[in-house]
DRENVEXTI-202002 format. One record per residue: residue number from 0; residue in one letter; chain; z, y, x of N, C-alpha, C in turn. Coordinates in steps of 0.2 Angstrom, whole numbers, plus 5000, padded with zeros to 4 digits. Layout:
<pts>
n NUM, res A, chain A, n.pz Z, n.py Y, n.px X, ca.pz Z, ca.py Y, ca.px X, c.pz Z, c.py Y, c.px X
...
</pts>
This chain:
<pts>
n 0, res X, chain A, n.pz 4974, n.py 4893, n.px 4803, ca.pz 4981, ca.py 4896, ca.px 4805, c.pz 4981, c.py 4896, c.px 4812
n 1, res X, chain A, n.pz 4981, n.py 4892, n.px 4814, ca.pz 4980, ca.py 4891, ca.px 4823, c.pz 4974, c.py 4895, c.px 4827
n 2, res X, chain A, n.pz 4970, n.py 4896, n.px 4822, ca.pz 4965, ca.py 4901, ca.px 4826, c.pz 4967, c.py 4908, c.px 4825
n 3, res X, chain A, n.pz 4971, n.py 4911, n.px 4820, ca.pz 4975, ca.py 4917, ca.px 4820, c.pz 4980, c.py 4918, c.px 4824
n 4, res X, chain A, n.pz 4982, n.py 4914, n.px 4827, ca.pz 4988, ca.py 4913, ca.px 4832, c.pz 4986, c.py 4914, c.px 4838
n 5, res X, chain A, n.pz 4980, n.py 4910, n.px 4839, ca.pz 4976, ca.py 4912, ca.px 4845, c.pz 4971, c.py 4918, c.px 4845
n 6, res X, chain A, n.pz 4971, n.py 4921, n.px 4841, ca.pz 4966, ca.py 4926, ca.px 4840, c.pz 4973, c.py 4934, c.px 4843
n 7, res X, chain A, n.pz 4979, n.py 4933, n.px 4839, ca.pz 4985, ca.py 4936, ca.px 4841, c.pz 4986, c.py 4937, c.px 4846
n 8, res X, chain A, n.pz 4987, n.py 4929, n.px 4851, ca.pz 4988, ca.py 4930, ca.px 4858, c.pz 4983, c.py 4932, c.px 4863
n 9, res X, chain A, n.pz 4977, n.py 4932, n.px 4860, ca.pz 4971, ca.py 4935, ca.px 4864, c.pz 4974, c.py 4943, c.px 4865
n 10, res X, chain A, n.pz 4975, n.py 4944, n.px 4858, ca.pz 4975, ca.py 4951, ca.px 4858, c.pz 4981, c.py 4955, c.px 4862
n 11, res X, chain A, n.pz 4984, n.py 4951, n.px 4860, ca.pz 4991, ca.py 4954, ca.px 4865, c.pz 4988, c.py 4954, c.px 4875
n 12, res X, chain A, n.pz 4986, n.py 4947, n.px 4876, ca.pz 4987, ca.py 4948, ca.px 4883, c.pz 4980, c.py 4953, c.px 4883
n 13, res X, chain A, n.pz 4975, n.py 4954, n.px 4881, ca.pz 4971, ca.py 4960, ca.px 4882, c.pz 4974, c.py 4966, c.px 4884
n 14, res X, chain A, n.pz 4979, n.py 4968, n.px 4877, ca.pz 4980, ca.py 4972, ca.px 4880, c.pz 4986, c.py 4974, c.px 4883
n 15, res X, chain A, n.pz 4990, n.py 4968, n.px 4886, ca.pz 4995, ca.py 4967, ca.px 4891, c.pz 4990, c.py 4972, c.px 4898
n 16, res X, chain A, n.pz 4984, n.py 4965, n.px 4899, ca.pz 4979, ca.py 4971, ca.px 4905, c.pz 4979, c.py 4977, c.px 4904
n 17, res X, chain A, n.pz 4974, n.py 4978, n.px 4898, ca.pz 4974, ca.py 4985, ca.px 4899, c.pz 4981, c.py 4990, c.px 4901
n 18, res X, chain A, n.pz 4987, n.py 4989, n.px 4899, ca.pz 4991, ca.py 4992, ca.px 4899, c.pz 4994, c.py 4993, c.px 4908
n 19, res X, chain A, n.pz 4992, n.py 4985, n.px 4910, ca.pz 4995, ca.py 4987, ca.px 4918, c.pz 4988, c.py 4991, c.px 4920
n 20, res X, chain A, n.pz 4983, n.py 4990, n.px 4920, ca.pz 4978, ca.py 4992, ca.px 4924, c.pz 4978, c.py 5001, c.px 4924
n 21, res X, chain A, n.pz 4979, n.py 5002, n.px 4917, ca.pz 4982, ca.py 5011, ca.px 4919, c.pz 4989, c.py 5012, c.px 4921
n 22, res X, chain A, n.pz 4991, n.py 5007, n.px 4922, ca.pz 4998, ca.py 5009, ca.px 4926, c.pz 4996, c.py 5010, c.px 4933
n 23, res X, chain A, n.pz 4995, n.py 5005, n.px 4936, ca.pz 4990, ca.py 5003, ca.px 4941, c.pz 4986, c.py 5009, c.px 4945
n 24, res X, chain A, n.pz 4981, n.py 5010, n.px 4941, ca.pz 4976, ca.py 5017, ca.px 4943, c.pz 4983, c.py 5025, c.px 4944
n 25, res X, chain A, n.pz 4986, n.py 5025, n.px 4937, ca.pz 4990, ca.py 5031, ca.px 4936, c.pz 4997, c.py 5030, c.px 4941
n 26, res X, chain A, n.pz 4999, n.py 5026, n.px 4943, ca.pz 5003, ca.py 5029, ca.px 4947, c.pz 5000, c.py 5029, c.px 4954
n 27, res X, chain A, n.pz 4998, n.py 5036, n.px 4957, ca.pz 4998, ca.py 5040, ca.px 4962, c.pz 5004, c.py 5044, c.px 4964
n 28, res X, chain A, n.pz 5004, n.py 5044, n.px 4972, ca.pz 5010, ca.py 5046, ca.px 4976, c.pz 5010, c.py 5053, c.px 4976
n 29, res X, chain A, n.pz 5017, n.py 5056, n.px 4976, ca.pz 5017, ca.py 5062, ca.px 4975, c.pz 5013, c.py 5066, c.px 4983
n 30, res X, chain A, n.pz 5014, n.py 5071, n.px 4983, ca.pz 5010, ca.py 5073, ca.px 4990, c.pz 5015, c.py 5075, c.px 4992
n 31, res X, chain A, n.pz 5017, n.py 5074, n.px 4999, ca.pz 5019, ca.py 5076, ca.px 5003, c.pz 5017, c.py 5079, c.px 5010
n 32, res X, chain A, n.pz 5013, n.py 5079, n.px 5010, ca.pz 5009, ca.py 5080, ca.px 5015, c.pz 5011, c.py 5085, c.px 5019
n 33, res X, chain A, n.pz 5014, n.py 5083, n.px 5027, ca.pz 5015, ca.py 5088, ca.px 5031, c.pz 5011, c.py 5094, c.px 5034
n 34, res X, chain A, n.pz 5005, n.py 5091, n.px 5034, ca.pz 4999, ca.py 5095, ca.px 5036, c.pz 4995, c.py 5090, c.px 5044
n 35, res X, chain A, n.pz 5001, n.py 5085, n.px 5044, ca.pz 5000, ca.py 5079, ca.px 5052, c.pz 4993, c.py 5076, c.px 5048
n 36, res X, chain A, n.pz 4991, n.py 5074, n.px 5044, ca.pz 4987, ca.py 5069, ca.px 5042, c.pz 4978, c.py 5073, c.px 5044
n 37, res X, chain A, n.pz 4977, n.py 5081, n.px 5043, ca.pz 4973, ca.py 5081, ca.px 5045, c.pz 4970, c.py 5081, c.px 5053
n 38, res X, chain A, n.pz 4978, n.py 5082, n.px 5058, ca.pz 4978, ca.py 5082, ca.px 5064, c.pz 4977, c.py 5073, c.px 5066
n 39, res X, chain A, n.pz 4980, n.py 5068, n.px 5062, ca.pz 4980, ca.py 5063, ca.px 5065, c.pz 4979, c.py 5057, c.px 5059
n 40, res X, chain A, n.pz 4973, n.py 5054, n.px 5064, ca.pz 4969, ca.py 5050, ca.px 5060, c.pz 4975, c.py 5043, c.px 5056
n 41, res X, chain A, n.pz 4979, n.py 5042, n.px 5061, ca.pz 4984, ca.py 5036, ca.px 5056, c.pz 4988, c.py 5038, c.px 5051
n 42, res X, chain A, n.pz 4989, n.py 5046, n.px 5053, ca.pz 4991, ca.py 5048, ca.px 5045, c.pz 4987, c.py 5050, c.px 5039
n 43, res X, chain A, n.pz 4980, n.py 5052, n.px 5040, ca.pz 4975, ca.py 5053, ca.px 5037, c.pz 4974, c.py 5045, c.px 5032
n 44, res X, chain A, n.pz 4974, n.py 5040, n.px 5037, ca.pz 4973, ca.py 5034, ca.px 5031, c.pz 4978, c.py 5031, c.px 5030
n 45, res X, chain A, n.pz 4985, n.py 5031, n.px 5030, ca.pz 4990, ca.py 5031, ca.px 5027, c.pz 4991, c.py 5034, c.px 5022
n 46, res X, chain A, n.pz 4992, n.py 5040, n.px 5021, ca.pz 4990, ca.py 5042, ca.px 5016, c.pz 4985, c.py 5041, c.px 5011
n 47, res X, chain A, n.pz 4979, n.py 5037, n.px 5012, ca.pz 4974, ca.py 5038, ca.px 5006, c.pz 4974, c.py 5030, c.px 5005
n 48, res X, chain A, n.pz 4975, n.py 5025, n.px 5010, ca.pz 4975, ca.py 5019, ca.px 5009, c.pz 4983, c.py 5015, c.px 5009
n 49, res X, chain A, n.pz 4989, n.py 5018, n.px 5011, ca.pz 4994, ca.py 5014, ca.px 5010, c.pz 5000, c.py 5017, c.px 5006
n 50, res X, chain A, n.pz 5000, n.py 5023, n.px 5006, ca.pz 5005, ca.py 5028, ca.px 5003, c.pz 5005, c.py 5027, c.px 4995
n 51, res X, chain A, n.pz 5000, n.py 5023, n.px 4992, ca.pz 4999, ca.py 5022, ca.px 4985, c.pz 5006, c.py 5016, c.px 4982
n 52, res X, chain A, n.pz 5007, n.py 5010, n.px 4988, ca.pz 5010, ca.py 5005, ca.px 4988, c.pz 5015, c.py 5005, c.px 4990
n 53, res X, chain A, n.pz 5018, n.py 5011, n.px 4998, ca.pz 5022, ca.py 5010, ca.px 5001, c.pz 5026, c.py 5016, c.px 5000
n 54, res X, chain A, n.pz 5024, n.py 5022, n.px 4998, ca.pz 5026, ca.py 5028, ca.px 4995, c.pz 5024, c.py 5032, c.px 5001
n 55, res X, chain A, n.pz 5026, n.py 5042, n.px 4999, ca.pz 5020, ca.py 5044, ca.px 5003, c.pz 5025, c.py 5045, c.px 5009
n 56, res X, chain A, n.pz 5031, n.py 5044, n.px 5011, ca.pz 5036, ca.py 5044, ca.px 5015, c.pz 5037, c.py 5037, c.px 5018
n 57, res X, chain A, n.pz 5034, n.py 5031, n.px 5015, ca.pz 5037, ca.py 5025, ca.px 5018, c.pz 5042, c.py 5023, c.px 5013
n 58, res X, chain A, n.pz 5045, n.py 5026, n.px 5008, ca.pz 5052, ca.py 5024, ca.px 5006, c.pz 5051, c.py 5017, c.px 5002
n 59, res X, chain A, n.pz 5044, n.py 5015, n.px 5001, ca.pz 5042, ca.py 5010, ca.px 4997, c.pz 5043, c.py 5011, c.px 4989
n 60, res X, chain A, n.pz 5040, n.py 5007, n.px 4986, ca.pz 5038, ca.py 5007, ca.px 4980, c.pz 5035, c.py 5003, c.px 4978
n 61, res X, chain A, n.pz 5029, n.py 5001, n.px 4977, ca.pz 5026, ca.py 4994, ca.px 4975, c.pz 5028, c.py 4988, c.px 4981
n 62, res X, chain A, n.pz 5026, n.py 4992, n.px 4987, ca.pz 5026, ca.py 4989, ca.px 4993, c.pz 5035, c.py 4989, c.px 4997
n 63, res X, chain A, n.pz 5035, n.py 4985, n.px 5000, ca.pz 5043, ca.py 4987, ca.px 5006, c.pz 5043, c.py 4994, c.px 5012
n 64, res X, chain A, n.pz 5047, n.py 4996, n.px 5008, ca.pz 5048, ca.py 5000, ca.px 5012, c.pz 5044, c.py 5001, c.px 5021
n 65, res X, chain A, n.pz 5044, n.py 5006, n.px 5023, ca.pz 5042, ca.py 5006, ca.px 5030, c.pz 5044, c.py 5010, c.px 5035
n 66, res X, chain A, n.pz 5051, n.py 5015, n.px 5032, ca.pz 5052, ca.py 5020, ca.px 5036, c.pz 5060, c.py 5016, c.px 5040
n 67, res X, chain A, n.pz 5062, n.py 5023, n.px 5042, ca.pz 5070, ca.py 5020, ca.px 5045, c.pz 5069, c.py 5015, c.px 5049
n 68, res X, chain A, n.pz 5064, n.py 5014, n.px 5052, ca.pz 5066, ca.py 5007, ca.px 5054, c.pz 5064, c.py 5002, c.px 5053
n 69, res X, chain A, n.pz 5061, n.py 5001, n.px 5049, ca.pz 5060, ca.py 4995, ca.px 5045, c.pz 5055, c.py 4990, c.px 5046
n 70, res X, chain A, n.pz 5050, n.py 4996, n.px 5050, ca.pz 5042, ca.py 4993, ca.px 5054, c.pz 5045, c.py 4991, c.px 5058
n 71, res X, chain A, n.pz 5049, n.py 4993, n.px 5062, ca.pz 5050, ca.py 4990, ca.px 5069, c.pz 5056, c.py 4983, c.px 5070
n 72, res X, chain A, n.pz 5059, n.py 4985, n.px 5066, ca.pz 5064, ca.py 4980, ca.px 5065, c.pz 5059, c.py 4971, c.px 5059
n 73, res X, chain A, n.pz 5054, n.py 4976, n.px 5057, ca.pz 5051, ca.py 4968, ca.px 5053, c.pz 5047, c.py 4965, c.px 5056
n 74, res X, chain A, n.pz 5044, n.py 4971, n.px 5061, ca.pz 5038, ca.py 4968, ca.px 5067, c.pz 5040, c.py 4971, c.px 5073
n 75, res X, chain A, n.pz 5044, n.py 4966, n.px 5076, ca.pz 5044, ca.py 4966, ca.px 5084, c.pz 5040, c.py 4970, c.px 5091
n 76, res X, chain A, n.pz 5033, n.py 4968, n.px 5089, ca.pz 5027, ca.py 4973, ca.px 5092, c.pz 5023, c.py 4975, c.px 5087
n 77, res X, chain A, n.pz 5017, n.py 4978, n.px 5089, ca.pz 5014, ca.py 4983, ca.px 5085, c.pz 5008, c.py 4976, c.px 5085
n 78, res X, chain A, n.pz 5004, n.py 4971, n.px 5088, ca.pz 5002, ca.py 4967, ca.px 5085, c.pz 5003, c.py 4960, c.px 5080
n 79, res X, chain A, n.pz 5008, n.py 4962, n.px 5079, ca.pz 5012, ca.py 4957, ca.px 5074, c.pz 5010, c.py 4962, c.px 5067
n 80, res X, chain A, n.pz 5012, n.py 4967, n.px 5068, ca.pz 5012, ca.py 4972, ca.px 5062, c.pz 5003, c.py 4970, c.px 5060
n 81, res X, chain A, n.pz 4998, n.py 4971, n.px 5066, ca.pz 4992, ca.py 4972, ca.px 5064, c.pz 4990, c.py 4967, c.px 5060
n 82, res X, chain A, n.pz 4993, n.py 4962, n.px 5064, ca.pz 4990, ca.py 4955, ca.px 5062, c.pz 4989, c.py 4955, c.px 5052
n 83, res X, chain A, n.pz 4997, n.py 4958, n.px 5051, ca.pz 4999, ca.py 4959, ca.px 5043, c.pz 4994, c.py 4963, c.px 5040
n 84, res X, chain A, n.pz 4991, n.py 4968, n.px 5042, ca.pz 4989, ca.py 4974, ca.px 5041, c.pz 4980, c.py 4972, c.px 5041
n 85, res X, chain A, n.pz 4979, n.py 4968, n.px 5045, ca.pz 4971, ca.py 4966, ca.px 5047, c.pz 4970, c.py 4961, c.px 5039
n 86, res X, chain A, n.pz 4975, n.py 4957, n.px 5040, ca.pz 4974, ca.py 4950, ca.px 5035, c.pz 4976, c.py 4949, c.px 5029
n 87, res X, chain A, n.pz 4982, n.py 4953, n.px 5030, ca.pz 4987, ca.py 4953, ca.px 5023, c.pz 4992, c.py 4949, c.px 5022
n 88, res X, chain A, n.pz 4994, n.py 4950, n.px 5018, ca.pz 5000, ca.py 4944, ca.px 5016, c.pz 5004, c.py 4945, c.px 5011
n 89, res X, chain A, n.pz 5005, n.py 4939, n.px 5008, ca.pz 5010, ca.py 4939, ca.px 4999, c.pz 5004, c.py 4946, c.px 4995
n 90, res X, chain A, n.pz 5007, n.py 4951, n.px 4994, ca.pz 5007, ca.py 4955, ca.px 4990, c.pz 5000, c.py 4960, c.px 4994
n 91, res X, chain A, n.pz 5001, n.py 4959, n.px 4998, ca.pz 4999, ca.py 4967, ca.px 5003, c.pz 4990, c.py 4964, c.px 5005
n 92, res X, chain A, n.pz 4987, n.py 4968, n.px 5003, ca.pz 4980, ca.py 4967, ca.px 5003, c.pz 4975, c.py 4967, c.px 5011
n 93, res X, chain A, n.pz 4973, n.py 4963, n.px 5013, ca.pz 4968, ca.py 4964, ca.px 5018, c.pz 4964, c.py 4970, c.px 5020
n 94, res X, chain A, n.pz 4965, n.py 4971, n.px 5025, ca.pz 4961, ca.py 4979, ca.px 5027, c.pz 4955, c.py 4980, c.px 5031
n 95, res X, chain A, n.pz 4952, n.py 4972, n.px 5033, ca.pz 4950, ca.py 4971, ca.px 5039, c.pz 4942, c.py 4971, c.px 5036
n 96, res X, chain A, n.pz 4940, n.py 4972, n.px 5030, ca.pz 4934, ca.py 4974, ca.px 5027, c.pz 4931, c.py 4981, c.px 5024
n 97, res X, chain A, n.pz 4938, n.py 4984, n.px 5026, ca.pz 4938, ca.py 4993, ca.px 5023, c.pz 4940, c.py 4997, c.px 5028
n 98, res X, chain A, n.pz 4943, n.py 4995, n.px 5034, ca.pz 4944, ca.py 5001, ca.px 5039, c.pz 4940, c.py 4996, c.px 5046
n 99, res X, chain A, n.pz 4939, n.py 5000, n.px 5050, ca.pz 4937, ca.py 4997, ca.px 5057, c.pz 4943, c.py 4997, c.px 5062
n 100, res X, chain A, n.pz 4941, n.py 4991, n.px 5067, ca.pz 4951, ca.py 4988, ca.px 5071, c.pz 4951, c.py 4997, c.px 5074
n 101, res X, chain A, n.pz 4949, n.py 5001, n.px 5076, ca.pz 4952, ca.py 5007, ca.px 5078, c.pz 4956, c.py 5011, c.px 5075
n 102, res X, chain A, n.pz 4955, n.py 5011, n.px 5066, ca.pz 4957, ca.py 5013, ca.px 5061, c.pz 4964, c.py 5010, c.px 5058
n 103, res X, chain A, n.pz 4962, n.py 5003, n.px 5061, ca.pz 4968, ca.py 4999, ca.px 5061, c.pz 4974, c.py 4998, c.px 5063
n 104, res X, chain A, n.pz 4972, n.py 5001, n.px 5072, ca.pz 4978, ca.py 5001, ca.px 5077, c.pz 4981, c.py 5008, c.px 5074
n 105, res X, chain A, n.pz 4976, n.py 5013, n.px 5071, ca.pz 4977, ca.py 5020, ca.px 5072, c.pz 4984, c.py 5020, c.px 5065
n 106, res X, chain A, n.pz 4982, n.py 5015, n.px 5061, ca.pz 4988, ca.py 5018, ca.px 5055, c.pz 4992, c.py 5015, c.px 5058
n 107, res X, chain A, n.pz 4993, n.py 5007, n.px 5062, ca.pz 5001, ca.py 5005, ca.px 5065, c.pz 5002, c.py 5008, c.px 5068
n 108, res X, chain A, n.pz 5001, n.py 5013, n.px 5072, ca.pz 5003, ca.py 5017, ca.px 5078, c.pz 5007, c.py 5021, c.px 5074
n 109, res X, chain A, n.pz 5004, n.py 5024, n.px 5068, ca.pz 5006, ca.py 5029, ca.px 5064, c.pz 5013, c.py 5025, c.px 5062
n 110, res X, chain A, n.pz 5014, n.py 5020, n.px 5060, ca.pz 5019, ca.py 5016, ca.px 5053, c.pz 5024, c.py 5017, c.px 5059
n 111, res X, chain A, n.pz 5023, n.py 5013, n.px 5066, ca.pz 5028, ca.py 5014, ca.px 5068, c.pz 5032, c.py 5018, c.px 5073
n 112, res X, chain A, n.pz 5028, n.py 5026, n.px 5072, ca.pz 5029, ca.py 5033, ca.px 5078, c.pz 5031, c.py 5037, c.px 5072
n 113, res X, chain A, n.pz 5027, n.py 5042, n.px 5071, ca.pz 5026, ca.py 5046, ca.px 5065, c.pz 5029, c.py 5048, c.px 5059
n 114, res X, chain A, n.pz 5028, n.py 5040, n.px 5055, ca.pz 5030, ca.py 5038, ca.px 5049, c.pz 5039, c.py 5039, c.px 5051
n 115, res X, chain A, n.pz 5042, n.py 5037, n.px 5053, ca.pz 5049, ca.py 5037, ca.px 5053, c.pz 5052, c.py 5043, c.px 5057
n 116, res X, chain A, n.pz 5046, n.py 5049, n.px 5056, ca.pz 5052, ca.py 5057, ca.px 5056, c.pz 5050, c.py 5060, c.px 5050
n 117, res X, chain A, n.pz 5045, n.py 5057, n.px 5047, ca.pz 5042, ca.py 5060, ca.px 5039, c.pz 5048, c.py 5060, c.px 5033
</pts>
């Protein structure tokens, strides 16, 4: 009896995963795309690296919001923001082994210039 119980809540959190993990992959942001991202590299990786979590305008979604103000008002300078952005924190993933620090400074520059006339 108890290995039928156990066999049941296998089964369930299985496929608890599988359910988030295609939610996961399948929610993609809509595009918005100005046409800025091919002119400017910290829109170019905003869009492909943070606009999945943060929405493609900043408005948030998975992530907190980023527009209106909100970069600037949460991170006083733009190396405070990096430091978030370099290493991560709570929820928000480390970038410091997927983009180079140019690409780095290049999308804060964007979060906190850019992004809030999008």
């Amino acid at each position: 009896m108890l290995k039928r119980v156990v066999t049941i809540v296998e089964g369930i959190a299985v496929a608890g995963f599988v359910v988030f993990v295609v939610l996961l992959l399948a929610k993609q942001p809509e595009s918005h795309n100005t046409g800025t991202s091919a002119n400017n590299p910290g829109a170019a990786i905003f869009d492909s690296q943070c606009a999945r979590c943060h929405g493609a305008n900043g408005e948030g979604d998975i992530g907190p919001k980023l527009n209106g103000g909100a970069v600037t008002r949460d991170f006083q300078n733009a190396d405070a923001e990096l430091v978030v952005v370099t290493y991560g924190r709570g929820g928000m993933p480390a970038f410091a082994g997927k983009l180079s620090p140019e690409q780095l400074r290049e999308v804060v520059d964007f979060t906190r210039t850019q992004l809030q006339q999008r």
